[in-house]
C-alpha positions in Angstrom: 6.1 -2.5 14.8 2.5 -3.7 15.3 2.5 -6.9 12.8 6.0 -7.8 14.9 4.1 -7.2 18.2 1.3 -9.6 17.5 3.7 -12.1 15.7 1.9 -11.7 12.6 5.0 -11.8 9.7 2.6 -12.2 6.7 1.6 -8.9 5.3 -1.3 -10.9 3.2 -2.8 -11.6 6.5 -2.9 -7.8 7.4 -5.9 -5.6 6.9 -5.4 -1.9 6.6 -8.5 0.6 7.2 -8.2 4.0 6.3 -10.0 7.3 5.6 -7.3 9.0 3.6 -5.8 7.7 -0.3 -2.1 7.8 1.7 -3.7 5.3 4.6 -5.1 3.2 1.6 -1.3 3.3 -0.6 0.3 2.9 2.2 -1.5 -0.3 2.8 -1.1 -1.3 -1.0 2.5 0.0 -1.0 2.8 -2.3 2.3 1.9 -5.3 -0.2 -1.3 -5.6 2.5 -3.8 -8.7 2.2 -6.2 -6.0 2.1 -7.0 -2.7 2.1 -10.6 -0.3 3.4 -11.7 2.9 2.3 -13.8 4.4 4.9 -15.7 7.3 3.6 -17.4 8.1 7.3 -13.9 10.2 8.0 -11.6 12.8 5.2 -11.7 10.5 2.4 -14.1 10.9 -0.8 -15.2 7.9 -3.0 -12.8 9.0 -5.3 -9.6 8.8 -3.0 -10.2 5.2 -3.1 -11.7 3.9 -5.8 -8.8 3.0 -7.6 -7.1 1.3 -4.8 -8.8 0.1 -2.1 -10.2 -4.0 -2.7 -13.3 -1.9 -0.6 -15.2 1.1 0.0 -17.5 1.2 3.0 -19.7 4.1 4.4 -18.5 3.7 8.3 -16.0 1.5 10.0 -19.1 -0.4 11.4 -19.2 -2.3 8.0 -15.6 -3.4 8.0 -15.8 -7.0 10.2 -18.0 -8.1 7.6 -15.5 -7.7 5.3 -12.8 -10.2 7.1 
């Protein structure tokens, strides 16, 4: 897998970005550092506001995050 190719083995050190509530669980079920709700693509505020750590309008706002 990806974490494996770039010889990163903690999952707390792994952001996961997503536009979809299943990118976002996927993330949390994935025991992820953290986790990005992007509403820019399918999601809706409410896809992700009770598990994503963020919510941002467009991936352009993630790197501020991490």
């Amino acid at each position: 897998n990806l974490m494996e190719q770039c010889e990163v083995y903690n999952t707390k050190l792994v952001v996961k970005v997503g536009d979809t509530k299943n990118d976002i669980l996927e993330g949390v079920n994935a025991n992820i550092g953290l986790t990005v709700g992007v509403l820019s693509g399918a999601g809706k505020l409410e896809d992700f506001s009770s598990h994503a750590n963020f919510i941002v309008d467009d991936i352009t706002y993630v790197p501020d995050l991490v």
